[in-house]
Backbone as ProteinMPNN parsed JSONL, in Angstrom:
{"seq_chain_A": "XXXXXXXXXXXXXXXXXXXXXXXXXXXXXXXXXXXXXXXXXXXXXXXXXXXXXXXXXXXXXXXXXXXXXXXXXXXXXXXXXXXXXXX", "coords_chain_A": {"N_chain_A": [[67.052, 7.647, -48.205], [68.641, 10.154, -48.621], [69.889, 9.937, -50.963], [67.689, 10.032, -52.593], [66.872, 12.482, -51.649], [68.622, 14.167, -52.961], [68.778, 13.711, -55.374], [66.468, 14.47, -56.852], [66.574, 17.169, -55.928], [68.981, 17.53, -57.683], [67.847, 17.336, -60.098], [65.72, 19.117, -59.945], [67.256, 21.402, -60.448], [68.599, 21.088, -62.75], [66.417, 21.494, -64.738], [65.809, 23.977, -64.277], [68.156, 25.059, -65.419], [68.296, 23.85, -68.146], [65.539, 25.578, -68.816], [66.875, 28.241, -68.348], [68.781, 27.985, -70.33], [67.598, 27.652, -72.754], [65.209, 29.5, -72.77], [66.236, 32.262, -73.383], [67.692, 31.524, -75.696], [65.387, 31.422, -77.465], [64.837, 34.109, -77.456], [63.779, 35.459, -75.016], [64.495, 38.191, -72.461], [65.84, 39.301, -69.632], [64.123, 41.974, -68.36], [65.169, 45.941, -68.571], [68.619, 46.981, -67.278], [71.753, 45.184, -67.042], [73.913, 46.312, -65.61], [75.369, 49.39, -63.843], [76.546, 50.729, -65.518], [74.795, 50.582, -68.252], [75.104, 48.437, -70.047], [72.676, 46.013, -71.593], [70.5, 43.046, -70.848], [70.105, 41.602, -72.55], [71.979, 42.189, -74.134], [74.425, 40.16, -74.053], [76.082, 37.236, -75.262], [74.206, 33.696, -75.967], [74.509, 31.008, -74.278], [77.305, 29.262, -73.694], [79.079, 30.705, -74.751], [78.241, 33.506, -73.347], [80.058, 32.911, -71.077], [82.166, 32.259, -72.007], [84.642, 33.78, -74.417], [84.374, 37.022, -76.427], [82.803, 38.827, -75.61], [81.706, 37.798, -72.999], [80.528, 37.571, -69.937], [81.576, 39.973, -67.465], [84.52, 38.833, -65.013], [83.545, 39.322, -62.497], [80.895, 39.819, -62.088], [80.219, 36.699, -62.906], [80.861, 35.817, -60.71], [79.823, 37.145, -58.698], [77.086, 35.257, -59.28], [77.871, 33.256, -58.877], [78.282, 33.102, -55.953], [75.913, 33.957, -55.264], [74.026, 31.554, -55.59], [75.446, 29.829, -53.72], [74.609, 30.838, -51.213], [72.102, 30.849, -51.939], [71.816, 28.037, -51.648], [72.76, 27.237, -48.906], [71.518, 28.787, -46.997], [68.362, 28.369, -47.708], [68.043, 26.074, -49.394], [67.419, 23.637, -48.232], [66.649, 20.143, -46.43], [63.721, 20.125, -44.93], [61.771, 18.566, -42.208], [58.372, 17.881, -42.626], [57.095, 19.755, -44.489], [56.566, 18.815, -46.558], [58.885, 17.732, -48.238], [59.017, 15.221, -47.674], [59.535, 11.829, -49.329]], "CA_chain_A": [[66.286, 8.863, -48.361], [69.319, 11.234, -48.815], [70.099, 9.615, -51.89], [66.359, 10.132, -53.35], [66.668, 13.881, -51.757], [69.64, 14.449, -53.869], [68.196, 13.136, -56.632], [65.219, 15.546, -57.184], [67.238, 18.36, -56.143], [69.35, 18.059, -58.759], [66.766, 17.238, -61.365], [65.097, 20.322, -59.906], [68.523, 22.535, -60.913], [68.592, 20.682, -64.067], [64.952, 21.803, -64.835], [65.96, 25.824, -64.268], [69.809, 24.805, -66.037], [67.277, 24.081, -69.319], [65.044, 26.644, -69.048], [67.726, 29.032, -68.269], [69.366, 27.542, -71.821], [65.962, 27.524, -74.166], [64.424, 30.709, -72.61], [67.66, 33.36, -74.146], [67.745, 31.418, -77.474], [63.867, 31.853, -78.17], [64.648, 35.848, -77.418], [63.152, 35.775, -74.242], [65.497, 38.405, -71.688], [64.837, 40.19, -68.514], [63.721, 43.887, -68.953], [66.506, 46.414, -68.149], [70.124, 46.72, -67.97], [72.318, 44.38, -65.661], [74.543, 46.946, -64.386], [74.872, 50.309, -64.004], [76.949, 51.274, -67.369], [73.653, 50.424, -69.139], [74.75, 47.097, -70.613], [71.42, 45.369, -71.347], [70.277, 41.686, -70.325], [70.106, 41.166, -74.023], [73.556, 42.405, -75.22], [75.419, 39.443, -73.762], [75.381, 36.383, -75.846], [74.061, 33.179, -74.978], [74.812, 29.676, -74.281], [78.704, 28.938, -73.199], [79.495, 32.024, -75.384], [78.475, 34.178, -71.859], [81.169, 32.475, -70.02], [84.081, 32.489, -72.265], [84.765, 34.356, -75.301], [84.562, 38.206, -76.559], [81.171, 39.233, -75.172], [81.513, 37.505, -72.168], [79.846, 38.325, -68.757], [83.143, 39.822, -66.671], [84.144, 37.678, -64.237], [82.849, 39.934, -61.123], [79.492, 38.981, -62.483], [79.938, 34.895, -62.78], [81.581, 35.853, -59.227], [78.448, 37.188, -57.447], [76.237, 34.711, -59.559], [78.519, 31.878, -58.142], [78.159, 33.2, -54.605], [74.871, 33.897, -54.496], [73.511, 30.494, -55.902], [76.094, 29.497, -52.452], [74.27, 31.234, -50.663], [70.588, 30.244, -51.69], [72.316, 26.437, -50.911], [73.557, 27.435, -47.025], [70.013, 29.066, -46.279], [67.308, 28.114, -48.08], [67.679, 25.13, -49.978], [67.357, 22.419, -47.061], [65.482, 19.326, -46.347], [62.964, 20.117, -43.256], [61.14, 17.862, -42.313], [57.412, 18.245, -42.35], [57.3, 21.141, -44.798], [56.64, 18.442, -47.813], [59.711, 17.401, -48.579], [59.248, 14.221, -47.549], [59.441, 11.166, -50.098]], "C_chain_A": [[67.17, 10.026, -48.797], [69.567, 11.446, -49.957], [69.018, 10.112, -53.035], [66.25, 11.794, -52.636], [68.036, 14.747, -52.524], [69.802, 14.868, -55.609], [67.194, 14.33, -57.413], [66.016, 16.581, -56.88], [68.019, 18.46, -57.327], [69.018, 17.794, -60.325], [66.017, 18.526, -61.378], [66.32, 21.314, -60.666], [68.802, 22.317, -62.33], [67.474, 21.122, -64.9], [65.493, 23.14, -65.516], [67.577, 25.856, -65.332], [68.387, 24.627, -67.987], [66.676, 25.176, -69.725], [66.104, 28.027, -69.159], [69.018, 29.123, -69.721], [68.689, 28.404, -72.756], [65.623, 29.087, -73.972], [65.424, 31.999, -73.933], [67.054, 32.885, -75.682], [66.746, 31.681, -78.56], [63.803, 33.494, -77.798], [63.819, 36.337, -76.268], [64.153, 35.935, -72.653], [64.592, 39.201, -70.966], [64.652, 41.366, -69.049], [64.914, 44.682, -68.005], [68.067, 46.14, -68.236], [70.644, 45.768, -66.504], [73.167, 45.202, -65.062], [74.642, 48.477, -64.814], [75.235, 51.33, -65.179], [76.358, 51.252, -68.261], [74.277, 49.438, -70.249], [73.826, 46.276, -69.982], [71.417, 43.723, -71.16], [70.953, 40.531, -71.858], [71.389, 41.57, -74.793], [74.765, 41.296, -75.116], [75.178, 37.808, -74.554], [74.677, 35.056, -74.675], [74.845, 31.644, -74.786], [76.422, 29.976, -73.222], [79.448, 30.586, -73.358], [79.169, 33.376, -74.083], [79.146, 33.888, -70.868], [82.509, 32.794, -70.461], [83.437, 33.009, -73.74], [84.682, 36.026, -75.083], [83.547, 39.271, -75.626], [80.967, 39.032, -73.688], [80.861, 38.21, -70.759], [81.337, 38.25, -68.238], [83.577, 38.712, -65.179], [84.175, 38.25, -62.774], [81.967, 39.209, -61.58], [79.293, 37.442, -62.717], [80.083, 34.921, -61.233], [80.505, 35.581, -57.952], [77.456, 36.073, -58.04], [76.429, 33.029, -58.859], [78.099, 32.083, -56.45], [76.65, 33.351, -54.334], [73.612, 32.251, -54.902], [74.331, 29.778, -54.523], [75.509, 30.019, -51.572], [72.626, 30.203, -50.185], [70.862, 28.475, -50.828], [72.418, 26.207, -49.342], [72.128, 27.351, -46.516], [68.914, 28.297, -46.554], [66.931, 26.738, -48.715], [67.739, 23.398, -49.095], [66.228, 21.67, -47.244], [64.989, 19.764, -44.908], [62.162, 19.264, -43.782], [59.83, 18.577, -42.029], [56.488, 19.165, -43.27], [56.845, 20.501, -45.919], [57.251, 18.032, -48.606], [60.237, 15.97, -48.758], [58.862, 12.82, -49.061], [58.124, 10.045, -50.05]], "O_chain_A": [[66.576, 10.949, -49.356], [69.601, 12.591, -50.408], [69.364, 10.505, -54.149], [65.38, 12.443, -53.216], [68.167, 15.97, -52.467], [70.361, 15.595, -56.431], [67.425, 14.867, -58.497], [66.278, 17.139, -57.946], [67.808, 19.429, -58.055], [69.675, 17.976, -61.35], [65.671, 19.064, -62.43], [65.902, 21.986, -61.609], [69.195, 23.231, -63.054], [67.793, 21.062, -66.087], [65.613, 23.404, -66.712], [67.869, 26.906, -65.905], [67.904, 25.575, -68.606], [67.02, 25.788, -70.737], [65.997, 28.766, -70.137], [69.828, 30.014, -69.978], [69.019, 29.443, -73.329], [65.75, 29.861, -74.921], [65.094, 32.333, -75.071], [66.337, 33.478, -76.487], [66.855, 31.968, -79.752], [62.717, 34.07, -77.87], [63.206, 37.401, -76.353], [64.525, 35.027, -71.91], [63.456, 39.633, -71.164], [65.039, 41.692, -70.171], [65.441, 44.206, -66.999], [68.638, 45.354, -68.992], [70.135, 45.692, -65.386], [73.325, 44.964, -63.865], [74.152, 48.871, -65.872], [74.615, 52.29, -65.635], [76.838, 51.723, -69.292], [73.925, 49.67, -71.406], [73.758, 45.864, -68.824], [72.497, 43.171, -71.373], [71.648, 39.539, -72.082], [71.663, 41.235, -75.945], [75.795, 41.358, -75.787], [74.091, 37.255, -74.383], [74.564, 35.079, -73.449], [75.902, 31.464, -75.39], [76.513, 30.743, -72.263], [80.042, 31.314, -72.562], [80.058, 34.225, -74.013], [78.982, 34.455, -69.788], [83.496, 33.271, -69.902], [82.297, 32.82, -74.166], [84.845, 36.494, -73.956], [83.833, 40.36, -75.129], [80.25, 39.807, -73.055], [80.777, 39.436, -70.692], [82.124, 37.308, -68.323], [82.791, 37.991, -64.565], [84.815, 37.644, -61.915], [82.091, 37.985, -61.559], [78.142, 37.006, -62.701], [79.467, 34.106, -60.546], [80.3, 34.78, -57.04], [76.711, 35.775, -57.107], [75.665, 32.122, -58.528], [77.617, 31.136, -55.829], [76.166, 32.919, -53.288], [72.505, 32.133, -54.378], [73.589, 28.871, -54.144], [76.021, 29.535, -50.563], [72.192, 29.521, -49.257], [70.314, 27.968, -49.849], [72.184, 25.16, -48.738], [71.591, 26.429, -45.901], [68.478, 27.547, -45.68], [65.793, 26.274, -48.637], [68.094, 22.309, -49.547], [65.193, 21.991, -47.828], [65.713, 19.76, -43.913], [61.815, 19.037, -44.941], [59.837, 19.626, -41.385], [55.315, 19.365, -42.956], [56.529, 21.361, -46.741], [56.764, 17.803, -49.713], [61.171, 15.517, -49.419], [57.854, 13.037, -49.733], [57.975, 9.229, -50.959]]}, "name": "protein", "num_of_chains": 1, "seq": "XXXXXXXXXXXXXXXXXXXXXXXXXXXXXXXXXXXXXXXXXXXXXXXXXXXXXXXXXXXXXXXXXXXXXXXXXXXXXXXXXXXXXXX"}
């Protein structure tokens, strides 16, 4: 069972890892700026090219995006039983 709740979780992350690809490249960004110097959602490229290269997101910002995806993992993303989770 751990194996098959493993499984779907990270088919589920793979899901949002896609969308989170496709969505940008078809021109579709959040509204507003990401921080408070008023660089917009949309000024940063996309794909790999927001990790490394000229443009890049700094790496405070991969920092907190790393920690708080560690986060959602600690709290929220658990198997309970009962809740629907079950196989």
């Amino acid at each position: 069972d751990r194996l098959r709740y493993v499984e779907i979780k990270h088919g589920r992350i793979a899901q949002l890892a896609f969308l989170g690809n496709i969505l940008p490249r078809a021109g579709i960004h959040l509204p507003g700026n990401i921080d408070y110097s008023g660089h917009s959602f949309d000024s940063f490229p996309n794909g790999i090219a927001a990790i490394k290269g000229p443009d890049a997101i700094p790496f405070n910002g991969i920092g907190q995006i790393i920690c708080f995806i560690g986060f959602l993992e600690i709290t929220f993303m658990k198997d309970v039983p009962g809740t629907g989770n079950e196989f």
